[in-house]
DONURO-542583 format. One record per residue (C-alpha): x, y, z; residue number from 1; residue in one letter; chain. Coordinates in Angstrom, 3 decimals. Layout:
ATOM       c1       c2       c3 num residuo cadena
ATOM        X        Y        Z NUM       a      A
...
***
This chain:
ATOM       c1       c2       c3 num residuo cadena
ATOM   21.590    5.937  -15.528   1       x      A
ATOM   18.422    5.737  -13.701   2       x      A
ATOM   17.571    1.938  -15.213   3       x      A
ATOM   21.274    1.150  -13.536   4       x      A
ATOM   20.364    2.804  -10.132   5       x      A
ATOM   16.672    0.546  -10.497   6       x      A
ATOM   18.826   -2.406  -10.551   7       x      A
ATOM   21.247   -1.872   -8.310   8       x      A
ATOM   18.691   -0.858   -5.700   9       x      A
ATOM   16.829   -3.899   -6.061  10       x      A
ATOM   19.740   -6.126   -5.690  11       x      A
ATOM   18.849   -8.187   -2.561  12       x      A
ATOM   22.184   -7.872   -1.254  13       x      A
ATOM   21.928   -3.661   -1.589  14       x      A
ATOM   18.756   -3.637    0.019  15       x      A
ATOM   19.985   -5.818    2.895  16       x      A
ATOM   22.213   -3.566    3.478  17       x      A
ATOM   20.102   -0.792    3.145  18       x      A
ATOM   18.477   -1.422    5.596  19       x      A
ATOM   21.002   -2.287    8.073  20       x      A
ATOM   22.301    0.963    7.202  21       x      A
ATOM   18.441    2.646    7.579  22       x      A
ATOM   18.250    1.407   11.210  23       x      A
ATOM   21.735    2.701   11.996  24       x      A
ATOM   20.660    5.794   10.800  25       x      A
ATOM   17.580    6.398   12.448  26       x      A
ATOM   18.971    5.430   15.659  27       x      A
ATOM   21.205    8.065   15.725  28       x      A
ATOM   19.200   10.547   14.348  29       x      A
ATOM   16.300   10.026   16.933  30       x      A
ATOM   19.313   10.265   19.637  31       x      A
ATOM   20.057   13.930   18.185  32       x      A
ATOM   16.178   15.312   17.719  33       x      A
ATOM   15.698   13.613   21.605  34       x      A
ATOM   18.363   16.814   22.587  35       x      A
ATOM   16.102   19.067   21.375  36       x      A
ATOM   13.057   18.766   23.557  37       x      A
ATOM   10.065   21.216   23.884  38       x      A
ATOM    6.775   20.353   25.324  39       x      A
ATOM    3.697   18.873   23.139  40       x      A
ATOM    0.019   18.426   23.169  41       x      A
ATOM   -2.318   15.701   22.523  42       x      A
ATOM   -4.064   15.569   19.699  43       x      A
ATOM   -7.845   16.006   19.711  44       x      A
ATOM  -10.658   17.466   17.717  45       x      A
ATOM   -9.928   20.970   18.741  46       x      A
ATOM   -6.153   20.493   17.198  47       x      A
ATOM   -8.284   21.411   13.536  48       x      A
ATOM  -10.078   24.559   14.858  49       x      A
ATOM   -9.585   27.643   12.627  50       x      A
ATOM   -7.216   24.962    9.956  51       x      A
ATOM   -8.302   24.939    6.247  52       x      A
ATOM   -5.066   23.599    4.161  53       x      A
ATOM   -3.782   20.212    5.621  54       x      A
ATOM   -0.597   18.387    4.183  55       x      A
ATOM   -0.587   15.173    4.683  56       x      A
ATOM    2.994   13.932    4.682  57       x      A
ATOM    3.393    9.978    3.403  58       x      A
ATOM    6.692   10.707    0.849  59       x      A
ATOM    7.201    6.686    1.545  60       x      A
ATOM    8.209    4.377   -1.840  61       x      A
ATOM    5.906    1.413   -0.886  62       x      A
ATOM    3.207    0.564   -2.376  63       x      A
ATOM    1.426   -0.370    0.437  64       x      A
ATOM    2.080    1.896    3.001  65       x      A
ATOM    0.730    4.214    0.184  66       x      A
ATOM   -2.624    2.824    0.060  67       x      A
ATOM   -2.565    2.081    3.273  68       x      A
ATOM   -2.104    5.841    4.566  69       x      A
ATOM   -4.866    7.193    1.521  70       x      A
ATOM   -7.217    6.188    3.846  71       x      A
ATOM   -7.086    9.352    5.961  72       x      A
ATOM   -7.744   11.393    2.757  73       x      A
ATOM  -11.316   10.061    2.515  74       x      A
ATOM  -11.551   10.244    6.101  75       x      A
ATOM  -10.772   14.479    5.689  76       x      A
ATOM  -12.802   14.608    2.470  77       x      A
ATOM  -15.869   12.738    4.729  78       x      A
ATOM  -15.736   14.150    7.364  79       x      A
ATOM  -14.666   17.371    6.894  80       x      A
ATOM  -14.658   18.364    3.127  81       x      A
ATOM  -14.305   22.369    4.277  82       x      A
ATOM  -10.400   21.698    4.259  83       x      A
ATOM   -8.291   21.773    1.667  84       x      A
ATOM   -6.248   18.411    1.744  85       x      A
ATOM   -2.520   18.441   -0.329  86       x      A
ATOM   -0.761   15.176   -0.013  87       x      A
ATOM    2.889   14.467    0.060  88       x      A
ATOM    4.041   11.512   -1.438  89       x      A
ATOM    6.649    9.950   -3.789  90       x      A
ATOM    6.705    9.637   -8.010  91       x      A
ATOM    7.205    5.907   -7.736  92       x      A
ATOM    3.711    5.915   -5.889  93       x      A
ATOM    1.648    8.681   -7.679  94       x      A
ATOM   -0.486    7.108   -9.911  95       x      A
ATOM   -2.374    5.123   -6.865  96       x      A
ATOM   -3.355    8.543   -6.102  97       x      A
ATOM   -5.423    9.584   -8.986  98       x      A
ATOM   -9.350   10.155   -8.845  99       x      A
ATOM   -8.884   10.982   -5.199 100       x      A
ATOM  -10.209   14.142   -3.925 101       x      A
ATOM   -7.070   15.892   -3.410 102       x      A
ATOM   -6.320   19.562   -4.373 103       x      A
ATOM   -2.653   18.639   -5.051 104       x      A
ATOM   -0.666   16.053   -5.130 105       x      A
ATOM    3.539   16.855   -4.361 106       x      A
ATOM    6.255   14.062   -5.204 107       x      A
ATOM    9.055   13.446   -3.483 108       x      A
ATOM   11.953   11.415   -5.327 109       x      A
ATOM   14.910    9.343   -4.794 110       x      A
ATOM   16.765   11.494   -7.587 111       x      A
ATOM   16.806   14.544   -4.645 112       x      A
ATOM   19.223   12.827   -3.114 113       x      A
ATOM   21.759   14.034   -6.002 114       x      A
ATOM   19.616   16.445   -7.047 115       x      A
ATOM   19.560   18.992   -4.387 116       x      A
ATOM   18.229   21.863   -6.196 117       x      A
ATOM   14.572   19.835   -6.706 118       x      A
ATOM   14.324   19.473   -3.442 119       x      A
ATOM   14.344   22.813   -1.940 120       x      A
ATOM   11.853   23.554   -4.869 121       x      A
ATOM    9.656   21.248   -3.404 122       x      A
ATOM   10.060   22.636   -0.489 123       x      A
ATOM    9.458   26.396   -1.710 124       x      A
ATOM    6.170   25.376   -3.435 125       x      A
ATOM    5.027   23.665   -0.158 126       x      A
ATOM    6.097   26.977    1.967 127       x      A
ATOM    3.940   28.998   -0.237 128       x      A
ATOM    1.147   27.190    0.592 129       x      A
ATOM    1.570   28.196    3.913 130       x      A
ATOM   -0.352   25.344    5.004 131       x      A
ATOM   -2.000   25.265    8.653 132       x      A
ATOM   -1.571   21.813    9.710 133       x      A
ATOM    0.822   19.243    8.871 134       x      A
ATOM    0.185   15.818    9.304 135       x      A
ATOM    2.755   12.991    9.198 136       x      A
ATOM    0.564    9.909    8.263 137       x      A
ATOM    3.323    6.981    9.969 138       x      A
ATOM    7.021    6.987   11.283 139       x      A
ATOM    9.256    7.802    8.422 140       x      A
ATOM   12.890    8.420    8.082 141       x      A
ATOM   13.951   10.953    9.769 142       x      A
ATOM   14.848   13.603    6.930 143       x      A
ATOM   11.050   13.371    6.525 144       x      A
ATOM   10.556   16.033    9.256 145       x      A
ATOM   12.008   18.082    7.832 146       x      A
ATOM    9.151   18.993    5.099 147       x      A
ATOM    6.549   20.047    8.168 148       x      A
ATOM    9.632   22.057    9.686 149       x      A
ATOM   10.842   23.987    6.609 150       x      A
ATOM    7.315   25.209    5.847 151       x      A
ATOM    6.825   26.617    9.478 152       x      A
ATOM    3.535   24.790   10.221 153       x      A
ATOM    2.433   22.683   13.288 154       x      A
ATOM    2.992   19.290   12.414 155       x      A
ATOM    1.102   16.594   14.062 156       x      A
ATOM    2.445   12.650   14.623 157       x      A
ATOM    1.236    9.237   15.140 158       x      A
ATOM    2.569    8.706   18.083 159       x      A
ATOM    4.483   10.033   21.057 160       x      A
ATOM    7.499    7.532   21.723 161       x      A
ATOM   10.593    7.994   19.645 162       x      A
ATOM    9.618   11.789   17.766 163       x      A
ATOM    7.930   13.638   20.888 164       x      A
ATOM   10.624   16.447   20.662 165       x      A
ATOM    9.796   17.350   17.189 166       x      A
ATOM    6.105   17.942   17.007 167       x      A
ATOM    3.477   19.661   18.429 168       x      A
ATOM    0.414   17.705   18.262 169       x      A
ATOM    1.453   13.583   19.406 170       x      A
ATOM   -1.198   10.707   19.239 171       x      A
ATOM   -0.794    9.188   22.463 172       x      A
ATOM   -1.738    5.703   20.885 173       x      A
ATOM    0.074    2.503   18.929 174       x      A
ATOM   -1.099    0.397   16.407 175       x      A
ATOM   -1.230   -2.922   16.654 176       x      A
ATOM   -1.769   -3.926   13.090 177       x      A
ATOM   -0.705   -1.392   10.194 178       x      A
ATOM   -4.042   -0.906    9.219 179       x      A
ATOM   -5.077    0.924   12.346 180       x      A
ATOM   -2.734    3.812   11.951 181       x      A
ATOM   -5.171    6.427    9.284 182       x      A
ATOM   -7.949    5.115   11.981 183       x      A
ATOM   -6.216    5.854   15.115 184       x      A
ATOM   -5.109    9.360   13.609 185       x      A
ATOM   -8.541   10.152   12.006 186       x      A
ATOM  -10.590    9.041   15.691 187       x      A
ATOM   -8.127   11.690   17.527 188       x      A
ATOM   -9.425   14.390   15.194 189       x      A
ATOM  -12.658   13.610   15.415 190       x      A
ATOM  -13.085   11.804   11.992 191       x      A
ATOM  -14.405    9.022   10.955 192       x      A
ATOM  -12.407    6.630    9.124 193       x      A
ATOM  -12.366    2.661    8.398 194       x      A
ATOM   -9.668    0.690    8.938 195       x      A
ATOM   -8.695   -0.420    5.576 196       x      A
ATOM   -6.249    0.855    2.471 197       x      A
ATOM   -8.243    3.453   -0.123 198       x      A
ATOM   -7.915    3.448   -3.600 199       x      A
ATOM  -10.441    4.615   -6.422 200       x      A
ATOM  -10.270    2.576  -10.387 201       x      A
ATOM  -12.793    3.443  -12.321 202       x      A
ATOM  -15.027    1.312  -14.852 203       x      A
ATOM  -13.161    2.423  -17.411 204       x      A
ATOM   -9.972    1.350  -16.354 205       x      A
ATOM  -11.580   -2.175  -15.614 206       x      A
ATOM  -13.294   -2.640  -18.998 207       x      A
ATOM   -9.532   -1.886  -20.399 208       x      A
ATOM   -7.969   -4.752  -19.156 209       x      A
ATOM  -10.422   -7.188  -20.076 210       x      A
ATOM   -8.613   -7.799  -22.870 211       x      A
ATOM   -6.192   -9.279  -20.889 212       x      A
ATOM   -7.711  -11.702  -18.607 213       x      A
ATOM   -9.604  -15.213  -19.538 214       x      A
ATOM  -13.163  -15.304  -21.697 215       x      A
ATOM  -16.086  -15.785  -19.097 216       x      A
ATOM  -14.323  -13.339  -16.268 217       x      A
ATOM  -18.105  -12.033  -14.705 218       x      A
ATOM  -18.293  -15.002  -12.047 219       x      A
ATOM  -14.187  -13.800  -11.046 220       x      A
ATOM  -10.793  -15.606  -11.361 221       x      A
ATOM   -8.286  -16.670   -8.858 222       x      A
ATOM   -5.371  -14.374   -9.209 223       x      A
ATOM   -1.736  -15.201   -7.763 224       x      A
ATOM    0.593  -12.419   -7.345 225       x      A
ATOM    4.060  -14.089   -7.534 226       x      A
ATOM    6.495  -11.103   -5.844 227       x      A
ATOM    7.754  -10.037   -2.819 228       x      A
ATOM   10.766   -7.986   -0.299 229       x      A
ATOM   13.513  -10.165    0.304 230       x      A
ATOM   12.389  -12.980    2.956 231       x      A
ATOM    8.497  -12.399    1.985 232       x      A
ATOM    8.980  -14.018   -0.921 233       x      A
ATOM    8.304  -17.814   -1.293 234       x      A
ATOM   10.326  -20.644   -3.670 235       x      A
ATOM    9.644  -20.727   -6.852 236       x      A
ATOM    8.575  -24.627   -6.111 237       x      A
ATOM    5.748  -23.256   -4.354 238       x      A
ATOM    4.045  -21.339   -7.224 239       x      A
ATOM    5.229  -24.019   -9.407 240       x      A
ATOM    3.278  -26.279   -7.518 241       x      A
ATOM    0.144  -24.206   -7.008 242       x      A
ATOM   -0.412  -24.189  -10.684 243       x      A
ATOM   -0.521  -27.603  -11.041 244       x      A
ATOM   -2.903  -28.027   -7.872 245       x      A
ATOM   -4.964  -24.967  -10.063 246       x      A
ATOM   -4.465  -27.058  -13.259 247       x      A
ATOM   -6.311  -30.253  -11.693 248       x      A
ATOM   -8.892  -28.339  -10.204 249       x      A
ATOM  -10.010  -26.405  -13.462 250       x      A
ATOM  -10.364  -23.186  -11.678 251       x      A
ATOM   -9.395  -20.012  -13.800 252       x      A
ATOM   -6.920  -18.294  -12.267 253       x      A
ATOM   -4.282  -15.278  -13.283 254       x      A
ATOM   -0.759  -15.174  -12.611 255       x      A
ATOM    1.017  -11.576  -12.486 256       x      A
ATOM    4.667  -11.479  -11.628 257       x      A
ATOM    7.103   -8.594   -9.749 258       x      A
ATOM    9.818   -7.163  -11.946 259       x      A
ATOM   12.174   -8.755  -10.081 260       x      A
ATOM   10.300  -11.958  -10.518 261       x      A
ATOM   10.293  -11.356  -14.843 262       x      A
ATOM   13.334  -14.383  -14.395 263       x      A
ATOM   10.768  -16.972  -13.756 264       x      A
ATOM    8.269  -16.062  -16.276 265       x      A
ATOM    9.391  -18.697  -18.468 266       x      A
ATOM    9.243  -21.776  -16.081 267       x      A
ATOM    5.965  -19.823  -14.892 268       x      A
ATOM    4.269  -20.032  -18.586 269       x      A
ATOM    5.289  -23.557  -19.212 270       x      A
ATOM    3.225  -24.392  -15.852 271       x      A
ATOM    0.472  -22.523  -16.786 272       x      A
ATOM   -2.466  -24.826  -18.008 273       x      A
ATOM   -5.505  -24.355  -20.490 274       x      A
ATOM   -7.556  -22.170  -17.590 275       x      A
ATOM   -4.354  -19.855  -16.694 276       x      A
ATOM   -3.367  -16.793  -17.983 277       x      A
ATOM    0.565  -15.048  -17.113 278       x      A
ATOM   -0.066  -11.161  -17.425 279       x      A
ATOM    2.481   -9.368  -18.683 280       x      A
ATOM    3.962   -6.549  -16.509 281       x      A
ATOM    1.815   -3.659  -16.430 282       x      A
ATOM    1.500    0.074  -15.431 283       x      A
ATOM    0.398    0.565  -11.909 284       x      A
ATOM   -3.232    1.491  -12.742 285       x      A
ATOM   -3.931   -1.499  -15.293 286       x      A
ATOM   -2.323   -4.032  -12.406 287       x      A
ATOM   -5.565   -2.465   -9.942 288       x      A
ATOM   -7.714   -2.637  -12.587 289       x      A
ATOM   -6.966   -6.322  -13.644 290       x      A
ATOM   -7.264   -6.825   -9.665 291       x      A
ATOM  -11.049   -5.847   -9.636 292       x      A
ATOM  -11.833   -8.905  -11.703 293       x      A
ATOM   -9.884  -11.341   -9.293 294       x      A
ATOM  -12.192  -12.853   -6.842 295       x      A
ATOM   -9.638  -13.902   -4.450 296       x      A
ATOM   -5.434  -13.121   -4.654 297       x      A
ATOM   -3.393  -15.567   -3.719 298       x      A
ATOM    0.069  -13.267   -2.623 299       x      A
ATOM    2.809  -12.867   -0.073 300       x      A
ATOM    3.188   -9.642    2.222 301       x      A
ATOM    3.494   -7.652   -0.609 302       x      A
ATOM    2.263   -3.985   -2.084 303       x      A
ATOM   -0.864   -5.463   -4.389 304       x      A
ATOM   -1.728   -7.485   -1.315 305       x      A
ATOM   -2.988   -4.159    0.170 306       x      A
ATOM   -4.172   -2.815   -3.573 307       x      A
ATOM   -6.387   -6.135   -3.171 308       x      A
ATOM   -7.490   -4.936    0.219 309       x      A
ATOM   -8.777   -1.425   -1.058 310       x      A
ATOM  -10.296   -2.656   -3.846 311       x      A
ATOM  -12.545   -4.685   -1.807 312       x      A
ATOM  -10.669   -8.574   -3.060 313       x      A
ATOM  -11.025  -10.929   -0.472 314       x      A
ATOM   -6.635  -11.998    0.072 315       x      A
ATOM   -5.297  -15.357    0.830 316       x      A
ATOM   -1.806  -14.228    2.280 317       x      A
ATOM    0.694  -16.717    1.954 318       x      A
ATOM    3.401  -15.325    5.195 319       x      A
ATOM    6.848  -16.838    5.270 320       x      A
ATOM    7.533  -14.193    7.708 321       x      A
ATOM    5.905  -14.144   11.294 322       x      A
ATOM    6.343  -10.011   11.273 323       x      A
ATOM    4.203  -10.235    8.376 324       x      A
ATOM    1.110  -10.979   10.341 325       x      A
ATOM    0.925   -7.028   11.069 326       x      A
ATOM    0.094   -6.308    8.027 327       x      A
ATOM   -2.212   -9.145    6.276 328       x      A
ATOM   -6.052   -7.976    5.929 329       x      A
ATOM   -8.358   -8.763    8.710 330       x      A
ATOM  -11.536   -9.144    6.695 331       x      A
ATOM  -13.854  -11.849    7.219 332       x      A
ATOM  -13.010  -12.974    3.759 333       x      A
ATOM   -9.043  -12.691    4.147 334       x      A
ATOM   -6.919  -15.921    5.309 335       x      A
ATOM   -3.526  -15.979    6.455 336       x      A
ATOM   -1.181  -19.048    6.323 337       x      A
ATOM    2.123  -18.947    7.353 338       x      A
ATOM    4.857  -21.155    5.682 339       x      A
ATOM    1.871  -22.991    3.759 340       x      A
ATOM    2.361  -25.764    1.410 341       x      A
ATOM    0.529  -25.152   -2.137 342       x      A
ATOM   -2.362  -28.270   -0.923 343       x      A
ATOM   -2.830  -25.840    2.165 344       x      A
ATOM   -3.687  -22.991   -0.091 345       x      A
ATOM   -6.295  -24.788   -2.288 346       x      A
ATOM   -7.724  -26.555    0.975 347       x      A
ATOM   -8.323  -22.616    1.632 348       x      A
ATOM   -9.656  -21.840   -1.550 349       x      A
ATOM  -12.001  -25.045   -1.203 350       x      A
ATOM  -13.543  -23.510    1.973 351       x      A
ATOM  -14.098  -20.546    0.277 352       x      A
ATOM  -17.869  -20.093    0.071 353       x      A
ATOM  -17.392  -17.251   -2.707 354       x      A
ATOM  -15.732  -20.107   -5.046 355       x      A
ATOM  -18.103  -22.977   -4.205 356       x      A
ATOM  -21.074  -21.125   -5.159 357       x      A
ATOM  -21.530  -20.167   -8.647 358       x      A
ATOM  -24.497  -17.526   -7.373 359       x      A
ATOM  -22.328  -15.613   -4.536 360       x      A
ATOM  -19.191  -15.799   -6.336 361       x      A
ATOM  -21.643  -13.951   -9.651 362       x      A
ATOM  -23.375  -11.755   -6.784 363       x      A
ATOM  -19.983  -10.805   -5.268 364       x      A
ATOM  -18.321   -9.503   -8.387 365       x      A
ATOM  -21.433   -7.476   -9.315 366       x      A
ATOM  -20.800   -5.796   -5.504 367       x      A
ATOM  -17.675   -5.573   -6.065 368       x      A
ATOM  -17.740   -3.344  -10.089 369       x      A
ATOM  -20.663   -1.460   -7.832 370       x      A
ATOM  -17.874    0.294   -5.973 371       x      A
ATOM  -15.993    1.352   -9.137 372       x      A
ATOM  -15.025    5.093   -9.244 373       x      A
***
């Protein structure tokens, strides 16, 4: 049953219509909470006075948003590691949780949807907590608020414009690019917080993979995450094409696929030359860990884009959307290129003074398994 739900949900046509059906929704579920107004405050440092259990509630199934919002749990534990910090997630996302200095970790599924009677024991274990702050870490569906309102604690928000009748603490701010929001949040409490994803692998979980990748991997390979939402994704040509620029140049590279991209595996492999290696699909911790020998990814707006981006991996991001440009890293080593043709992406990689220089690309992966968990 559940493998048949996992397939139709990633139908493109289903989630199309998703989310033409998620924006319907939300509209008119803003237009009811907007009838029940009550007055709010700002959010400021004094907003955590006398608080020792936070929840931080992210129960979003995206990868990146995932990573992307961990950031304000090293921000707490930083800053101020005398509270207590509980997170609120989803199963699908879980794992990209572990190592992190949480004190729990609560999953929210798609299954409650059916399976009422999960739910509201999720929601009894989180009332029992009796938690003194809740913090909703980005917009979320609406049914979301309901977690901060069922356990009777002041919830906080990201911002003021569209949920100002529901909460009692508002950050009167936006965010320009998605990696601002655990900043912007963290700054109005008086934390201090960078403006990237977070997630911890440990050296353990890198030697594990080794296995996998090509002999010689200490100087770094070129990895190329083929995957991607709907219109993120790029032609198959593309990658097809990539190779074979990859191929002439003799660079080692890795190619991991998407499930949903498993269907070109085959024309994938018999591109692959003698310096290329097609992962197979792996669990969601070995996929990091295999990331922290990449030097550079090569990858759409996608979930392991912003994996790479915690992890420290300079990203080439390869947009066919312009919306996309919200999200791409801003690092000095990051590139974007929007609609690029596969001799645009090597011209990138060409530039790239990590890859022309045996001794910096060697130095920067010996940084880089520094900051191993």
């Amino acid at each position: 049953m559940s493998a048949v739900l996992t397939q139709v949900r990633r139908h493109d046509g289903m989630r199309r219509l998703g989310k033409r059906l998620e924006r319907r929704c939300k509209s008119m579920a803003y237009s009811l909470l907007a009838r029940f107004s009550r007055e709010s405050q700002a959010v400021s440092p004094e907003t955590l006075q006398n608080v020792h259990r936070v929840l931080l509630v992210r129960p979003n199934f995206r990868l990146g948003n995932a990573v992307i919002g961990a950031r304000l749990i090293e921000a707490f534990a930083s800053s101020r590691p005398d509270i207590a910090i509980d997170y609120l997630g989803t199963d699908t996302t879980s794992q990209l949780f572990k190592h992190m200095p949480l004190k729990r970790y609560y999953a929210h599924s798609r299954s409650f949807s059916w399976r009422l009677w999960a739910l509201i024991r999720l929601i009894l274990a989180l009332r029992r907590n009796r938690y003194d702050l809740a913090i909703q870490v980005g917009e979320g569906f609406p049914h979301q608020l309901a977690f901060p309102a069922a356990m009777w604690c002041q919830p906080a928000a990201r911002s003021a414009w569209r949920l100002q009748h529901t909460y009692d603490w508002l950050l009167d701010d936006t965010t320009r690019h998605a990696y601002d929001l655990s900043g912007n949040i963290a700054r109005a409490l008086g934390l201090t917080c960078q403006r990237l994803p977070w997630m911890l692998v440990t050296k353990d979980e890198a030697t594990h993979v080794e296995t996998l990748l090509p002999s010689a991997t200490r100087g770094g390979v070129v990895g190329l995450f083929v995957g991607g939402h709907l219109d993120k994704r790029l032609p198959l040509n593309f990658w097809l094409s990539l190779l074979e620029a990859l191929n002439e140049s003799r660079e080692r590279y890795l190619v991991m696929l998407g499930p949903e991209e498993e269907q070109h595996r085959s024309a994938l492999t018999k591109a692959c030359g003698a310096q290329g290696r097609i992962l197979p699909l792996l669990p969601l911790r070995d996929f990091a860990a295999a990331l922290t020998h990449v030097i550079t990814l090569i990858t759409p707006d996608t979930g392991p884009m912003h994996i790479a981006s915690a992890l420290g991996v300079p990203v080439v991001a390869v947009l066919n959307s312009e919306k996309s440009y919200k999200f791409v890293p801003h690092g000095l080593a990051d590139k974007a290129l929007y609609q690029p043709s596969a001799e645009d992406v090597m011209a990138c990689l060409i530039r790239s003074p990590l890859l022309g220089s045996p001794g910096m690309r060697t130095e920067h992966m010996l940084d880089r398994k520094m900051l191993l968990h």
